[in-house]
C-alpha positions as CSV (number, residue, x, y, z in Angstrom):
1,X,0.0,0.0,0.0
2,X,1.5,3.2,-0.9
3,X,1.7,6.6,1.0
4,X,-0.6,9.1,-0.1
5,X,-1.9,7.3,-3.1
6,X,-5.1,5.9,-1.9
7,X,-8.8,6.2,-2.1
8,X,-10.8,8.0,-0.1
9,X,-12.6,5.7,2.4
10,X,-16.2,6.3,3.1
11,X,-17.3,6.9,6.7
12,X,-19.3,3.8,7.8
13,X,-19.5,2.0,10.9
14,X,-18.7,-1.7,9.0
15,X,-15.9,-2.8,6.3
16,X,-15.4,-5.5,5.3
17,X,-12.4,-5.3,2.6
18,X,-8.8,-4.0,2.4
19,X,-8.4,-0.6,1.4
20,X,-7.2,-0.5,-2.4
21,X,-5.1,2.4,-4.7
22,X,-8.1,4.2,-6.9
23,X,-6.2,3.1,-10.3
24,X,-6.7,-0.8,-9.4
25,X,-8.8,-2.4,-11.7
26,X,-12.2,-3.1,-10.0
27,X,-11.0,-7.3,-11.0
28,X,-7.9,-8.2,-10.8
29,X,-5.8,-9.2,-13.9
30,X,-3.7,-11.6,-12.4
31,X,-4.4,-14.2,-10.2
32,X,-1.5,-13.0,-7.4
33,X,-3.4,-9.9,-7.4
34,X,-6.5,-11.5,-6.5
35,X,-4.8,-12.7,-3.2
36,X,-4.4,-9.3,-2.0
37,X,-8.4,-9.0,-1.6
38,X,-8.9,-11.9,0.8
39,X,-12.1,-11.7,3.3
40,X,-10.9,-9.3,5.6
41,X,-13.8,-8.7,8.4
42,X,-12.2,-5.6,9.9
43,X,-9.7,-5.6,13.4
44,X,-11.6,-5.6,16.6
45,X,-11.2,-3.2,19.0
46,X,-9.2,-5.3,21.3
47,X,-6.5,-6.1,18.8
48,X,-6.3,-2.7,18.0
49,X,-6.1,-1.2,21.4
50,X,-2.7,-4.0,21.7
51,X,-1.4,-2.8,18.2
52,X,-1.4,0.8,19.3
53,X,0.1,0.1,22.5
54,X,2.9,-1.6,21.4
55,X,3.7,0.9,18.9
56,X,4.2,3.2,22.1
57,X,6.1,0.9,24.6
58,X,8.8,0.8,22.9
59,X,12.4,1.5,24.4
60,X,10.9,5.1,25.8
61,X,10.0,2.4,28.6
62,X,13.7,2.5,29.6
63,X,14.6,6.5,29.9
64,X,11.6,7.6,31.7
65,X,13.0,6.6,35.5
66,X,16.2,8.9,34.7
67,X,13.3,11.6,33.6
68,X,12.5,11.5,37.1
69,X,16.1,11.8,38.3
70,X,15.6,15.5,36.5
71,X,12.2,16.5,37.4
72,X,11.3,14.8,40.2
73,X,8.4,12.9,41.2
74,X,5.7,15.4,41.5
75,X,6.6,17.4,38.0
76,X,7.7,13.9,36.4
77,X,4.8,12.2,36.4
78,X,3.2,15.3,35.6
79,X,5.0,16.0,32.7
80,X,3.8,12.4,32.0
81,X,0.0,12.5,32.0
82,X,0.5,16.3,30.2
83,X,2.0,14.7,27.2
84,X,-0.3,11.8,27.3
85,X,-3.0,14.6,26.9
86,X,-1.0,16.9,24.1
87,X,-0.5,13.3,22.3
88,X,-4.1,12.7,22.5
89,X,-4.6,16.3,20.9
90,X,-2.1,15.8,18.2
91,X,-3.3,12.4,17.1
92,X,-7.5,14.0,17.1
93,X,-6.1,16.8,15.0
94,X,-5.0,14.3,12.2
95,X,-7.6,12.0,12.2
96,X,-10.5,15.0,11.9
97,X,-8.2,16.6,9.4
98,X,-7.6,13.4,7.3
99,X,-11.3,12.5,7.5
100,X,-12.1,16.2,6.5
101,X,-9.5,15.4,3.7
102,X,-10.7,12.0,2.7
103,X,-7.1,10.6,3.2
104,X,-6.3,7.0,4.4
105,X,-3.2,7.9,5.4
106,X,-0.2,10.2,7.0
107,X,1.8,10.8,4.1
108,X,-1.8,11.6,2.4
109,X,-2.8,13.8,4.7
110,X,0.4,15.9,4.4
111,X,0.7,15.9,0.9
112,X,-3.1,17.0,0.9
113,X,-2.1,19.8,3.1
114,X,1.4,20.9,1.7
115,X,1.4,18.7,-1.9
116,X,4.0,16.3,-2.8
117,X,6.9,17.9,-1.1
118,X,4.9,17.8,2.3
119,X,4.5,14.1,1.8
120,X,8.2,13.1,1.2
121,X,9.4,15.5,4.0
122,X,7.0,13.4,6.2
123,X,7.9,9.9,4.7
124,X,11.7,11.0,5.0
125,X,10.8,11.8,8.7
126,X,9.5,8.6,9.5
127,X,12.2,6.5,8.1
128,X,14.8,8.2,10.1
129,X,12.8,8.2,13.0
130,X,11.8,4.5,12.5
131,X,15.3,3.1,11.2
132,X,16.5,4.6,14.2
133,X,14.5,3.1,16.7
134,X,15.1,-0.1,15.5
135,X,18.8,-0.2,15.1
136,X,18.9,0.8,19.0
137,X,16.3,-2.1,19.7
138,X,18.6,-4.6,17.8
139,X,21.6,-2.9,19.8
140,X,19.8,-3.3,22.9
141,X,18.8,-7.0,22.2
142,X,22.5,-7.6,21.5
143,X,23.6,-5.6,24.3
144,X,21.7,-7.5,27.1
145,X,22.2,-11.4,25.5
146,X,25.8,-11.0,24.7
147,X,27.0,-8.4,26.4
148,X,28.7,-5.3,25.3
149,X,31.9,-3.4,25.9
150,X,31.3,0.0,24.2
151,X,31.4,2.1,26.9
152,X,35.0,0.6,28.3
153,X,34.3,-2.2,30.8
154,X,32.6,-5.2,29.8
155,X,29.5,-6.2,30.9
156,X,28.2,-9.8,30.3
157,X,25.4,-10.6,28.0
158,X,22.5,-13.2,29.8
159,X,23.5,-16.1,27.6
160,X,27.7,-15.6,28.5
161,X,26.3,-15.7,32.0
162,X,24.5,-18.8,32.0
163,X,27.0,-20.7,29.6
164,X,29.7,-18.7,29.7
165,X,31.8,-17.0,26.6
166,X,31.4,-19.0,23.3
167,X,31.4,-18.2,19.8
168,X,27.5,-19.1,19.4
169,X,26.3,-16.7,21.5
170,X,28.6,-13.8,20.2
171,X,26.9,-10.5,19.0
172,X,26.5,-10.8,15.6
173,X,25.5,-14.5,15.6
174,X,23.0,-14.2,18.1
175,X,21.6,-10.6,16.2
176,X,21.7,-13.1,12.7
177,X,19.7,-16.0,14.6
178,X,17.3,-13.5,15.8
179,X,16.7,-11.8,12.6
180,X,16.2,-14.9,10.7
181,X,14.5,-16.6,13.2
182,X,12.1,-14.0,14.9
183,X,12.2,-10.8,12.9
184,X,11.8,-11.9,9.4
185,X,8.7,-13.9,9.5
186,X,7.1,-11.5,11.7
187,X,7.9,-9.0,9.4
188,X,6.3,-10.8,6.3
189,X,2.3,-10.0,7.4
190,X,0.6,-7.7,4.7
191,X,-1.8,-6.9,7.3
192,X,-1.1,-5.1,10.8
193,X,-4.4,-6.7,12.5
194,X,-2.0,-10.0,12.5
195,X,0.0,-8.9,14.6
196,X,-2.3,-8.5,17.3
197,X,-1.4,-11.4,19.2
198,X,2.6,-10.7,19.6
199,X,1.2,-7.1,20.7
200,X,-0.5,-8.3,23.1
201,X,2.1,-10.4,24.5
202,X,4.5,-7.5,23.7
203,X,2.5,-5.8,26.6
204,X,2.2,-8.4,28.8
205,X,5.9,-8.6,29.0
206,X,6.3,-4.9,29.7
207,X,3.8,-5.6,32.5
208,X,6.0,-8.4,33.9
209,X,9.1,-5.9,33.7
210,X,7.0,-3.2,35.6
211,X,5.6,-6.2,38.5
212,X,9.8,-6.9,38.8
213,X,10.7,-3.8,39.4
214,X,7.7,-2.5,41.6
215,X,8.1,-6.0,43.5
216,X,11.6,-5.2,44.5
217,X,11.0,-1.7,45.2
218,X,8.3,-2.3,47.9
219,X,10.7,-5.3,49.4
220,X,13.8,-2.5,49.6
221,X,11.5,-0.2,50.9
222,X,10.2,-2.2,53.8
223,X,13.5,-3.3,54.8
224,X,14.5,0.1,54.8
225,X,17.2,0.0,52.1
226,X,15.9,2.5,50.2
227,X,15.0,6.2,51.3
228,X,12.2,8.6,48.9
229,X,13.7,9.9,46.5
230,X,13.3,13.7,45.8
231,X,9.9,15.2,44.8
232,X,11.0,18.2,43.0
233,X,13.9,19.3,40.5
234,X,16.8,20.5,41.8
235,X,17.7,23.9,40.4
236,X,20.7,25.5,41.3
237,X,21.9,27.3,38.5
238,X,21.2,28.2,34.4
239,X,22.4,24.9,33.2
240,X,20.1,22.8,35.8
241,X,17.2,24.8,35.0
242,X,18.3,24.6,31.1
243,X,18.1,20.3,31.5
244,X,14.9,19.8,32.8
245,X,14.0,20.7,28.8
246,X,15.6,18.1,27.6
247,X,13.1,15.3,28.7
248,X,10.7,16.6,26.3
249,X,12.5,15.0,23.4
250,X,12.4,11.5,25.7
251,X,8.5,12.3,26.6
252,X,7.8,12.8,22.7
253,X,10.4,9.8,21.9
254,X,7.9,7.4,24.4
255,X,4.7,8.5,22.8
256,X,5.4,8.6,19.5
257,X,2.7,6.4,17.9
258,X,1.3,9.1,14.8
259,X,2.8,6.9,11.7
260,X,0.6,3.9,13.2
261,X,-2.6,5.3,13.6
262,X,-4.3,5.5,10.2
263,X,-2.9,1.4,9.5
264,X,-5.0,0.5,12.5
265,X,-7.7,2.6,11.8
266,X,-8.3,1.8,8.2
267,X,-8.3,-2.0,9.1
268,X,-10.8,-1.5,11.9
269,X,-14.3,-3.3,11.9
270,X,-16.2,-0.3,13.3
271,X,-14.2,2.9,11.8
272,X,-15.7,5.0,14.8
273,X,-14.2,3.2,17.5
274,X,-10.7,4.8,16.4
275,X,-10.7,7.8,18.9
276,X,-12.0,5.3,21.9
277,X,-9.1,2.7,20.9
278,X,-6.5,5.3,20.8
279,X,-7.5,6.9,24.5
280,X,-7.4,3.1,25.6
281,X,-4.0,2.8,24.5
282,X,-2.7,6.2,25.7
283,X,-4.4,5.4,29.1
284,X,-3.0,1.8,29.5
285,X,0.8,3.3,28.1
286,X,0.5,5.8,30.5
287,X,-0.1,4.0,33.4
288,X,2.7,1.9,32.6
289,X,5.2,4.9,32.3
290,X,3.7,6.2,36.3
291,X,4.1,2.9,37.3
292,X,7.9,2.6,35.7
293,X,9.2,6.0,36.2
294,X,8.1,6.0,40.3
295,X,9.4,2.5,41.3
296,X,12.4,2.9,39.2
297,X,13.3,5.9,40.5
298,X,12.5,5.2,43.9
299,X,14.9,1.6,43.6
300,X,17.6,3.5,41.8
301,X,17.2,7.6,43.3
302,X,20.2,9.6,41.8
303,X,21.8,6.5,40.5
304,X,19.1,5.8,37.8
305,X,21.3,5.7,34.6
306,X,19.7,7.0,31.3
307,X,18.9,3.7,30.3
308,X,17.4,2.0,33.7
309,X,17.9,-1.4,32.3
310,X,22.0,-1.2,33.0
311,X,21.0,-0.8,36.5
312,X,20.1,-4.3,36.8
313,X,23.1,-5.3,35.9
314,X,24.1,-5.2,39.7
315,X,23.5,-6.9,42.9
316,X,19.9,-5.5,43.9
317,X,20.5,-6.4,47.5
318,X,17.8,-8.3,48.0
319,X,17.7,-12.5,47.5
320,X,17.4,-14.2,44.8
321,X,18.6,-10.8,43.1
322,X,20.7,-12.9,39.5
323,X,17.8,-14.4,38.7
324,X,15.5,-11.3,38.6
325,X,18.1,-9.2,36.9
326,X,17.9,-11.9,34.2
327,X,14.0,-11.9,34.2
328,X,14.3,-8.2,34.1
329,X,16.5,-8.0,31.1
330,X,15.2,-11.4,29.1
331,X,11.4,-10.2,29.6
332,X,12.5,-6.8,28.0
333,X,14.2,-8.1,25.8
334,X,11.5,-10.4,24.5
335,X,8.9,-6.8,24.4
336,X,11.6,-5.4,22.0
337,X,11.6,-8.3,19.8
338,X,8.0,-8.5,19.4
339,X,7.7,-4.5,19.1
340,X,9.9,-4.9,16.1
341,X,7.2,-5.9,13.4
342,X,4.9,-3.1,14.8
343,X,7.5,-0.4,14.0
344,X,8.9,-2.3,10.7
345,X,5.3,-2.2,9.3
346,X,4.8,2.0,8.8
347,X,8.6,2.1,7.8
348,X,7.9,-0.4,4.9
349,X,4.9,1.3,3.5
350,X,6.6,4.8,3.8
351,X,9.3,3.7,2.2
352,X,7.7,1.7,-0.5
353,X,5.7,5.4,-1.2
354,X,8.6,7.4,-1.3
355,X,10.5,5.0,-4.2
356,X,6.9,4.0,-6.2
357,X,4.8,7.1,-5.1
358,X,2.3,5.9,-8.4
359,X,2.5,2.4,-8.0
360,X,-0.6,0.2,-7.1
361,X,-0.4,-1.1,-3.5
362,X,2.8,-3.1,-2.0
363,X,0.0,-5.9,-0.6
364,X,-0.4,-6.5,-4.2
365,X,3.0,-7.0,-5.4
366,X,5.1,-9.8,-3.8
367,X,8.3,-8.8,-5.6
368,X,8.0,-5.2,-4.7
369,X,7.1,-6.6,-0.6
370,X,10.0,-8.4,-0.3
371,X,12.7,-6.6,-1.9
372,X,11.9,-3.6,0.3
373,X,11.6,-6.0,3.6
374,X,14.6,-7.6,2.9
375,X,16.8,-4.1,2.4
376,X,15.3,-2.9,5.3
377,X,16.3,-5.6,7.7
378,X,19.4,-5.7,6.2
379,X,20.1,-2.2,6.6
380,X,19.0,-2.4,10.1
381,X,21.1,-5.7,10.7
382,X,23.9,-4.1,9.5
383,X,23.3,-1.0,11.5
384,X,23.3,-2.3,15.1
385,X,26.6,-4.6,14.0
386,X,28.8,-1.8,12.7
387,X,27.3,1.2,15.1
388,X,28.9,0.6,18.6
389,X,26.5,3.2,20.0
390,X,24.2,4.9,18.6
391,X,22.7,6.7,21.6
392,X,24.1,10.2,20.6
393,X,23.3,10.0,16.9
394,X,19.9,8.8,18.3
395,X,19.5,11.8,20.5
396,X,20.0,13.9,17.1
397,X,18.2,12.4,14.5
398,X,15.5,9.9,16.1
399,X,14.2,12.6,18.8
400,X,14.1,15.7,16.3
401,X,12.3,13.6,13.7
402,X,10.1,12.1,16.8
403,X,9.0,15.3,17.7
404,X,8.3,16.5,13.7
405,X,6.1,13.2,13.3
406,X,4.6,13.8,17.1
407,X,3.9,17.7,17.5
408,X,5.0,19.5,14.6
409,X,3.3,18.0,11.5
410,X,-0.4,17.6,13.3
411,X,0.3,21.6,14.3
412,X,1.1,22.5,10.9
413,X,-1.6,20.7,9.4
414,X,-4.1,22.7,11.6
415,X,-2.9,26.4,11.5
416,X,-2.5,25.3,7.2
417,X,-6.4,24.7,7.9
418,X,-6.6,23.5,4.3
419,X,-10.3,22.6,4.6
420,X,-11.6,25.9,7.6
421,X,-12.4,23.3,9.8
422,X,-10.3,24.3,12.6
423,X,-11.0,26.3,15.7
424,X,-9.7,29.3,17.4
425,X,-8.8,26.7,20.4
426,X,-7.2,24.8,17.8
427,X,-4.7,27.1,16.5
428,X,-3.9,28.3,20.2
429,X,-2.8,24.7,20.8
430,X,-1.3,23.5,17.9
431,X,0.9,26.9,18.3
432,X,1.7,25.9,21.9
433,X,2.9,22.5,20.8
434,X,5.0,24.3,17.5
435,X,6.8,26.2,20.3
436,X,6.9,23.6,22.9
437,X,8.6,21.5,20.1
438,X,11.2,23.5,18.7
439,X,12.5,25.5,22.0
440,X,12.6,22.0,23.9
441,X,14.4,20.3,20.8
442,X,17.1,23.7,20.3
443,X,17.9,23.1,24.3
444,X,18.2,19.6,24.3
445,X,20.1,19.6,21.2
446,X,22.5,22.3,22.8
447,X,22.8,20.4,26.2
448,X,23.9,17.6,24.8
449,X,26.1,18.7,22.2
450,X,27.5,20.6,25.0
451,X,27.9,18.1,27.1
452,X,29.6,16.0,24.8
453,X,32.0,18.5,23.9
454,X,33.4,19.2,27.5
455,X,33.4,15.5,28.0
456,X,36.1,14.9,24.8
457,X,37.9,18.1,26.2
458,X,38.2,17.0,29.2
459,X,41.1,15.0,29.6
460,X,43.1,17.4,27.7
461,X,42.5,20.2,30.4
């Protein structure tokens, strides 16, 4: 299916087939094309709800605790539930713009708002943003089963713990068995409804990472181990109060969900249930992130590292503390693996519109499906094997085109007010998030650039 290039579909409350390009011959010529229009009875709300999800807890799961560590409790879980409401604006503003529109899409609702060039800048967006993220899940997934040694010291992988160091469960042969065994076939569905199952028990294994950590929180807590940590931000000068902008990006990075929405919507059974399934999903993320971000920060306190996972690479204190490190990590890394497909699925199609922006839908053309998956995996394959660290880079490119695909683009859309639908509230808002965007992005930027400067000048003072 490309980006942009498909017909209008009507507002009903039942559909029953896949939405098709408008130059598709009513028949199909060929009898490969006629598989592309098996019965399709619509997603139900459920698997939808689980699709959505999962496109949100991703790795944002990780950096939220060290949010905390910046704002504090009280303004970090604030800061939470206010983006969870500025998403949920964002994500309205597209889908009454791209029903005003008649678009099926988020590449066809920017190129109805700014023409062609507003639908590759959006496309280009999303496969930075999307590449990204999944080079730093494969990193991650190699990272935490065979260990890594980027940052200097070496810290063992889950399999060289249990079996020790072997050549089969080195880093690039477990991230080869992986792709080929786990990645690739899940990446093969031409629909995003069948995928509703490994969502679902995508979530459930973020739920048994959150259960971990909130269970050893409350045990270190009633021993006494553990103290509150602090409620507010500590301020003491320009630069501290500069940083607490620089968790916008991460906020953004966690809910970033927009190049999802209109796959799940145009495959649901009752096309009206789209706003109720997309609160759902925001509310059951965003308990998640409370749930996270407080116990981790209250187990960790001003050791919470960026990525809270590599604090469970120590002794907890607590018994049995080996083995829940490694149900810690394994059960993450298991989310990642199954978030994989969910995030592959928008970068495919966006990509497939951006090289055949005219060409009749990707469903519909095996050749065309599996040339792009396979360049894509391998791209990404190649990317978390020959990038030592990517976290910087990803700081750079993967928040800034986060926040484009989050914030900016629904704004933009709105204020353009191609169709006069918008209200005065509206424009007030999507201003606010323009500006909240940009000035957060410019400071975070400049924080960590300088940051990373005075870090490699360091030793030479």
């Amino acid at each position: 299916m490309t980006i942009g290039d498909i017909t209008p579909k009507k507002e009903r409350k039942s559909r029953s087939k896949h939405v098709v390009d408008e130059k598709a011959p009513l028949l199909p010529k060929h009898q490969d094309e006629a598989a592309g229009y098996d019965e399709f009875n619509g997603a139900s709300f459920t698997g939808a709800v689980f699709n959505l999800s999962t496109t949100i807890v991703g790795a944002g799961i990780m950096a939220l605790p060290a949010t905390m560590k910046v704002l504090g409790l009280i303004f970090g879980i604030a800061m939470i539930v206010f983006m969870a409401f500025l998403t949920d604006a964002s994500i309205e503003f597209l889908l009454r713009f791209s029903r005003a529109g008649k678009t099926t899409s988020y590449g066809g609702l920017m190129g109805d708002a700014f023409g062609k060039y507003g639908r590759i800048f959006l496309q280009i967006c999303v496969l930075v943003n999307n590449i990204g993220v999944l080079i730093v899940y494969m990193i991650i997934i190699g990272d935490v089963l065979s260990g890594t040694s980027s940052s200097g010291v070496h810290h063992a992988g889950v399999l060289e713990g249990w079996f020790g160091e072997h050549w089969w469960n080195g880093r690039s042969l477990v991230l080869l068995v992986t792709t080929l065994g786990i990645f690739a076939p899940l990446a093969c569905f031409k629909r995003i409804d069948s995928l509703r199952f490994t969502s679902a028990l995508s979530v459930a294994l973020a739920v048994v990472f959150l259960v971990i950590t909130v269970g050893i929180a409350i045990i270190k807590l009633i021993s006494g181990t553990i103290m509150m940590p602090r409620l507010l931000p500590d301020v003491t000068d320009l630069t501290s109060f500069w940083k607490l902008f620089t968790v916008v990006p991460v906020l953004v990075t966690a809910y970033i969900c927009h190049y999802n929405v209109h796959s799940i919507d145009n495959e649901l059974e009752d096309s009206t249930q789209i706003r109720p399934v997309v609160r759902t999903a925001l509310g059951l993320c965003s308990s998640v992130y409370i749930m996270i971000s407080f116990f981790g920060f209250i187990l960790f306190g001003d050791g919470t590292l960026d990525d809270v996972l590599a604090n469970f690479d120590t002794d907890l204190g607590i018994p049995y503390s080996s083995l829940l490190n490694d149900a810690v990590r394994v059960s993450y890394v298991a989310h990642l693996m199954l978030v994989f497909p969910i995030v592959f699925y928008p970068l495919r199609l966006n990509m497939d519109g951006l090289l055949f922006p005219s060409a009749r839908p990707i469903v519909l053309s095996n050749a065309r499906f599996a040339c792009i998956t396979v360049g894509l995996i391998t791209v990404i394959f190649l990317g978390a094997n020959f990038i030592p660290s990517i976290w910087d880079a990803f700081q750079f490119t993967g928040a800034t085109a986060a926040v484009c695909l989050g914030f900016i683009f629904p704004a933009a859309v709105t204020l353009r007010d191609h169709h006069f639908i918008a209200t005065k509230k509206d424009k007030i808002l999507a201003i606010f998030m323009i500006i909240l965007a940009v000035f957060s992005n410019v400071i975070a930027i400049y924080s960590d650039a300088y940051a990373l400067f005075k870090k490699n000048a360091g030793p030479r003072e």
